[in-house]
N, C-alpha and C positions, 0 to 999 in steps of 0.2 A: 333716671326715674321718669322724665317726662316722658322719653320713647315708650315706656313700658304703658304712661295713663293713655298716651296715644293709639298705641295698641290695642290695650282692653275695650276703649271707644271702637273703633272698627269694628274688631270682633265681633263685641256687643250689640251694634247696629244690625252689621250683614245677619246674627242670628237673630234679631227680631223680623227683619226685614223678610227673612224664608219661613216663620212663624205667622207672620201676620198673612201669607198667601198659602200657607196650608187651612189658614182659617175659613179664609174664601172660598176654600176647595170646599169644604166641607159643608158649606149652607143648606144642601139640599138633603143630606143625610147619606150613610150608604146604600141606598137603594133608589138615590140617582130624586132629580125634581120631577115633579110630574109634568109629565107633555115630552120630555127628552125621547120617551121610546116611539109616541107619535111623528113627535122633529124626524128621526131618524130614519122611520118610514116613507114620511113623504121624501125626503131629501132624496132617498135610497129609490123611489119607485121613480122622481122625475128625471134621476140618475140615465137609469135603466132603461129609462124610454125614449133618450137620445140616442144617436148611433154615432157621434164626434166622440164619444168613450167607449169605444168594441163594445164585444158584449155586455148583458146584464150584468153586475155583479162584478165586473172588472172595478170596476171603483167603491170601495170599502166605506163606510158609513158611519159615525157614532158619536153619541151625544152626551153629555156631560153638564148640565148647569146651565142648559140652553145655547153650550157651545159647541158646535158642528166641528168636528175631525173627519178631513180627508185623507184616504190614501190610493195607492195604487200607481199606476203608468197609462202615460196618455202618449198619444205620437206627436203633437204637434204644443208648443208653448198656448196657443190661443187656446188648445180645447183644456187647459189646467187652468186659466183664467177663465173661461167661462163656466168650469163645472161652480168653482167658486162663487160666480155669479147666482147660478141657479139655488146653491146653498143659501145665499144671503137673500134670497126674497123669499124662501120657503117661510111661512106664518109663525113664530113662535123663536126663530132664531135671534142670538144677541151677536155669536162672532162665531166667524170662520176659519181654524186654524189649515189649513194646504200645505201639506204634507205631499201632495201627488208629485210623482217627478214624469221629465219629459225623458220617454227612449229616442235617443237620436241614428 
């Protein structure tokens, strides 16, 4: 009996615990906070106007809740920390998820 109350606690926790961060998700509505499609542009233009990321548009862009998503392929570890970098002082951002990997 006790493993069983032990059980339904865990359970219990872990499914509030992925309920209360879908809650979070959702603060800004489905149609995203406002400023995220701004964040995304600057992020994407000061991207783009580096050459440490190939061309334009080699590195992927998008905003969520004033959280910055990168993606893409970079050639060297330091140009994925610095794209990073460039993300996190863009005006309006809160966090930078890096997602980019390095082709070796």
């Amino acid at each position: 009996m006790n493993r069983r109350i032990g059980t339904f606690f865990m359970i219990s926790s872990l499914l509030f615990g992925t309920l209360q961060g879908c809650a979070s998700y959702s603060r800004c509505g489905s149609g995203g906070c406002t400023g995220d499609a701004k964040i995304t542009q600057d992020v994407q233009a000061r991207l783009d106007s580096m050459s440490d990321f190939g061309p334009p548009g080699a590195l992927r862009v998008a905003t969520v809740d004033h959280v910055v998503y990168l993606n893409g392929t970079v050639d060297a570890g330091l140009a994925k920390h610095l794209a990073e970098s460039v993300a996190m002082q863009t005006p309006g951002v809160a966090r930078v998820v890096n997602s980019i990997a390095v082709d070796h």
